[in-house]
C-alpha positions in Angstrom: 38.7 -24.8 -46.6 38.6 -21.1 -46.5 41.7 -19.3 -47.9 41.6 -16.0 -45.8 44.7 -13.1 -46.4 45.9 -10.8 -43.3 46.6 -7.9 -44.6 48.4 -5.4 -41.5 47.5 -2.5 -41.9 49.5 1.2 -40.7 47.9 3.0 -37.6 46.5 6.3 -38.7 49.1 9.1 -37.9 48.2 12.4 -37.7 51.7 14.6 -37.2 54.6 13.4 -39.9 58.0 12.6 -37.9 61.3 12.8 -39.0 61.2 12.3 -42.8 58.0 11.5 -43.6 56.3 13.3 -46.2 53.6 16.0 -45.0 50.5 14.2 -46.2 51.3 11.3 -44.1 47.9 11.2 -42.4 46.0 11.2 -45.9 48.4 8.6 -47.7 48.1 6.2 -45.3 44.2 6.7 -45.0 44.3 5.9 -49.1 46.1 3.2 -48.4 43.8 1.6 -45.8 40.7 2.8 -47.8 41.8 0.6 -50.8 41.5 -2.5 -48.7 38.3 -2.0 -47.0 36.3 -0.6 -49.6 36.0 -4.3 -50.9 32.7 -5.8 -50.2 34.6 -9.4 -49.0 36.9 -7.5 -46.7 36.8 -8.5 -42.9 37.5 -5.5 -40.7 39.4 -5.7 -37.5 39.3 -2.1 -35.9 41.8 -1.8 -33.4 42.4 0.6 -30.9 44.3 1.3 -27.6 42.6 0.3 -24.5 43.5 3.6 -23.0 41.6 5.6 -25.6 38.1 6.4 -25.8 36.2 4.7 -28.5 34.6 7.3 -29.3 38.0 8.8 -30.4 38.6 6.0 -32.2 40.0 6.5 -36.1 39.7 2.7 -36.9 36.2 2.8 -36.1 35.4 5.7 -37.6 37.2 4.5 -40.8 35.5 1.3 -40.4 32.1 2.4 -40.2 32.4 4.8 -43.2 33.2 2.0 -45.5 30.5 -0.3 -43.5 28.1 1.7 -42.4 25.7 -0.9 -41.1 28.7 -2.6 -39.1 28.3 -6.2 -41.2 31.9 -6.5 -42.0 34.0 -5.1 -38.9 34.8 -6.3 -35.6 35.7 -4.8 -32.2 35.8 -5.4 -28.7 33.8 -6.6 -26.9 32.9 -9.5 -29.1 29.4 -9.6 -29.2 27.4 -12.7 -30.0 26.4 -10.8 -33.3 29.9 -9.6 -33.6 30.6 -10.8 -38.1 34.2 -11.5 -36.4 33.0 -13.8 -33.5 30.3 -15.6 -36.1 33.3 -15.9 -38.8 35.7 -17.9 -36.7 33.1 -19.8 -35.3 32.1 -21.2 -38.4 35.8 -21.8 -39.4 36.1 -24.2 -36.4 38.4 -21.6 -34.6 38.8 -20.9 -31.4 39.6 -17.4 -29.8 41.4 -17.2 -26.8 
């Protein structure tokens, strides 16, 4: 049995609202950076379906850290896809 840890991350935010602190947009990229700079982190890049991917923060955050795309996931789910291949060898099913 695998023991796997979700870890939810922010969405990047790039002008601070109400109180939050000016450097918003770089704390919570520190944040996020010290999670998937970890070689046995799984990366989910998620972003709206509205948006452009090639817009997209999460993936451009997620291929910085892994540049040959071995440890993140998007959609479409590719037969290659490490996400796809992960939770078909843990015996679960995506629906």
């Amino acid at each position: 049995m695998l023991n796997l840890t979700l870890v939810d991350l922010p969405g990047m935010t790039k002008v601070p609202v109400g109180d939050q602190p000016a450097d918003i947009e770089q704390q919570i990229r520190d944040m996020i950076s010290q999670f998937v700079c970890k070689d046995n982190c799984l990366i989910l890049a998620v972003s709206p379906a509205n948006s452009d991917l090639a817009n997209s923060d999460a993936l451009k955050i997620a291929k910085e850290f892994d540049p040959q795309g071995e440890r993140f996931g998007y959609p479409p789910l590719g037969e290659n896809n490490p996400f796809l291949l992960f939770f078909l060898r843990c015996d679960l099913c995506l629906l």
